[in-house]
C-alpha positions in Angstrom: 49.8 23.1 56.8 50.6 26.7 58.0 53.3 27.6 60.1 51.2 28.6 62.8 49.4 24.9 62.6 52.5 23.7 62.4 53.9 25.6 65.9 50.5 24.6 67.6 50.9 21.1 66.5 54.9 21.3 67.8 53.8 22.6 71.2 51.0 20.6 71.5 53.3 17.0 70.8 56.4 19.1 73.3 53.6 18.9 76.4 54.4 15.5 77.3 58.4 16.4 77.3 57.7 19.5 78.9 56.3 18.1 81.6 59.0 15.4 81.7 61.6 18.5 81.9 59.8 19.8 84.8 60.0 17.0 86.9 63.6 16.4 85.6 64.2 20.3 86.8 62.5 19.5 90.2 64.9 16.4 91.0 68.1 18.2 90.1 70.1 20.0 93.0 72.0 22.3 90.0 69.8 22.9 87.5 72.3 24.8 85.4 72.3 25.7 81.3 74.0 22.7 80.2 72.1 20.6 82.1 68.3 21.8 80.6 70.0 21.5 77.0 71.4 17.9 77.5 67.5 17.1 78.1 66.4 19.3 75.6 68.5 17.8 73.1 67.2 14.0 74.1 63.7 15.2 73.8 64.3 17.3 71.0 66.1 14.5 69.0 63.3 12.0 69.3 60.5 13.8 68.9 62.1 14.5 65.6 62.8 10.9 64.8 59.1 10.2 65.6 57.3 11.9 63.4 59.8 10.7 60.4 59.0 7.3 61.0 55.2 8.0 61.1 55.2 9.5 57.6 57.7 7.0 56.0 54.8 4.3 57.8 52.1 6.8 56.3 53.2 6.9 52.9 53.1 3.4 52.3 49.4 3.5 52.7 48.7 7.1 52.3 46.7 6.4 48.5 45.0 3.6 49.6 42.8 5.9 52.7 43.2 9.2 50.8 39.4 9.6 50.4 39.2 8.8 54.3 42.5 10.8 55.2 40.9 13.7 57.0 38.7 11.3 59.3 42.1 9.3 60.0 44.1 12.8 61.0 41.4 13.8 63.0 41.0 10.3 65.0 44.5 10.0 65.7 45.0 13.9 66.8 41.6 13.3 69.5 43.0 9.7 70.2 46.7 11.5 71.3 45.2 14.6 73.0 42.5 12.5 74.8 45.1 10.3 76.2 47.5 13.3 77.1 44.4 14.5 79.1 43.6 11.4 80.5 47.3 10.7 81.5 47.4 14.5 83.3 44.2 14.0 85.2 44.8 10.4 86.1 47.2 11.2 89.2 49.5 8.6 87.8 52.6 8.2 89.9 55.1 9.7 87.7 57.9 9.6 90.6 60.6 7.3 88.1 59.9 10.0 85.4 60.8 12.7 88.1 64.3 11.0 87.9 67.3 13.8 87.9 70.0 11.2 86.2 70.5 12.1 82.9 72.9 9.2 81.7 71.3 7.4 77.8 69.9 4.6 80.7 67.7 7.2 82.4 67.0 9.1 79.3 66.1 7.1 76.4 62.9 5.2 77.8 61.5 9.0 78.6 62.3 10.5 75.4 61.2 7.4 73.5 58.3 7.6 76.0 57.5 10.9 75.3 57.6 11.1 71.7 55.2 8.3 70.8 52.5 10.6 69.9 54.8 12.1 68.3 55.0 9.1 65.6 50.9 8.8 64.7 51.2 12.9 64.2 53.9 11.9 61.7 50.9 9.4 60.4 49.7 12.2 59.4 51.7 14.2 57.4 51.2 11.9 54.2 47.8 13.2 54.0 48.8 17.2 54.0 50.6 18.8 52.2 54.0 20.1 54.3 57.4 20.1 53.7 58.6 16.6 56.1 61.8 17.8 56.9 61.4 21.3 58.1 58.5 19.8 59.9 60.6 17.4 61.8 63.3 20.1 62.4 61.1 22.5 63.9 59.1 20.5 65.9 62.3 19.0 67.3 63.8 22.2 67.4 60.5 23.5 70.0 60.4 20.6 72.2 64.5 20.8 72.4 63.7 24.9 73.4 60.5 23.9 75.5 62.3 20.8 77.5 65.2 22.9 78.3 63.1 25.7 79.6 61.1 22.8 81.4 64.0 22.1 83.6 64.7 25.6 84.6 60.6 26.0 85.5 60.7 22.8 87.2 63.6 23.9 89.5 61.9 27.3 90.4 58.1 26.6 90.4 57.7 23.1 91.4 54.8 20.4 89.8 52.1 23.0 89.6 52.5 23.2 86.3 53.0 19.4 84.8 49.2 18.3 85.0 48.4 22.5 83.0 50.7 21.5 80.8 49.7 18.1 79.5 46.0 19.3 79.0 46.5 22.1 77.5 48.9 19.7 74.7 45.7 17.4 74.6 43.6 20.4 74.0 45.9 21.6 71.3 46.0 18.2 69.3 42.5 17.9 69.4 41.4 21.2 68.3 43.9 20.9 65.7 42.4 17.8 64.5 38.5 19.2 64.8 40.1 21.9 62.5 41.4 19.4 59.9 38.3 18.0 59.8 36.0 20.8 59.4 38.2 22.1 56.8 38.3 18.5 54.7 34.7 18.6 55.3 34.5 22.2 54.2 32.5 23.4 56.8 35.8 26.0 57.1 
C-alpha cells in the first residue's frame, strides 16, 4: 500500500470522527485549542486501536482466504463506505452525538462508535503488504489532526458540513476498494 492509499484510506475511516468533531465543536460555548485536542486525541487513539485488532483478527485467517483476499478487501471497503453514505443521507437524529461533554462517559461510546469501520479496514491489512504499525500511527495520527480541526469548523461553520463529509469518507473507501480489486484482478 502507498502512502498516498494509505492517507486516502486514513481520511476516508477519520469522516465519521470528523463529523462527530463538528457537532462536538457546534455544542461547545469555548471551543478553544485544548479542547479540539482532547477530542482529537479520543478519536485519534481508537481509531488506532481499531485497525490493530482487525489485523491481529485477520491474520488468524489471512492464509486460509488468500486466493479470495482481494474480493474480501473490496466487500468490506464498499460494505463500510456504503454504510457511511447511507448513515449521512439517512437524516438520522444525531442530536446525543452533538453532545459538548467531553468526560470518558460522553466520549468513549463515540470514539468506540466511530472507529468500528475502522476495525474491518484493519481486516484488511493481512492481505497487503504494509508496515501495521506505522499504519495505525498515521491513521490515528490524521483522525487525531482531522477531529481536532472538526471542533474548530463545527464552532465557526455550523452542520453544513457533517452529511459532505461522511459521503465523501464512503466515496473514498469504496473507490479505494474498486482500486484493490482491479489491481488484484489486474485490470490495473
Amino acid at each position: 500500500m502507498s502512502l498516498l492509499e494509505l492517507f486516502l484510506l486514513a481520511v476516508g475511516l477519520s469522516m465519521d470522527a470528523f463529523s462527530v468533531a463538528v457537532c462536538k465543536g457546534l455544542a461547545m460555548r469555548q471551543a478553544t485549542w485544548g479542547r479540539a485536542a482532547v477530542v482529537g486525541a479520543w478519536f485519534g487513539v481508537f481509531q488506532a486501536i481499531m485497525p490493530l485488532l482487525g489485523w491481529l483478527l485477520g491474520e488468524r485467517f489471512a492464509a486460509s482466504i488468500a486466493r479470495y483476499d482481494h474480493w474480501v478487501i473490496f466487500f468490506l471497503l464498499a460494505l463500510i463506505g456504503g454504510n457511511m453514505i447511507r448513515e449521512a443521507l439517512g437524516g438520522e437524529d444525531r442530536e446525543d452525538k452533538a453532545d459538548a461533554a467531553l468526560s470518558p462517559r460522553a466520549m468513549l461510546p463515540l470514539a468506540v462508535a466511530t472507529s468500528i469501520d475502522a476495525l474491518a479496514a484493519g481486516v484488511t491489512f493481512s492481505f497487503l503488504e504494509v508496515n501495521v504499525l506505522f499504519s495505525i500511527c498515521f491513521i490515528g495520527v490524521t483522525t487525531a489532526v482531522l477531529s481536532a480541526v472538526g471542533v474548530k469548523i463545527g464552532h465557526l461553520f455550523g452542520l453544513r458540513l457533517r452529511t459532505r463529509a461522511e459521503v465523501a469518507g464512503g466515496v473514498i473507501l469504496m473507490l479505494l476498494g474498486v482500486k484493490i480489486l482491479l489491481e488484484h484482478l489486474e485490470i490495473l
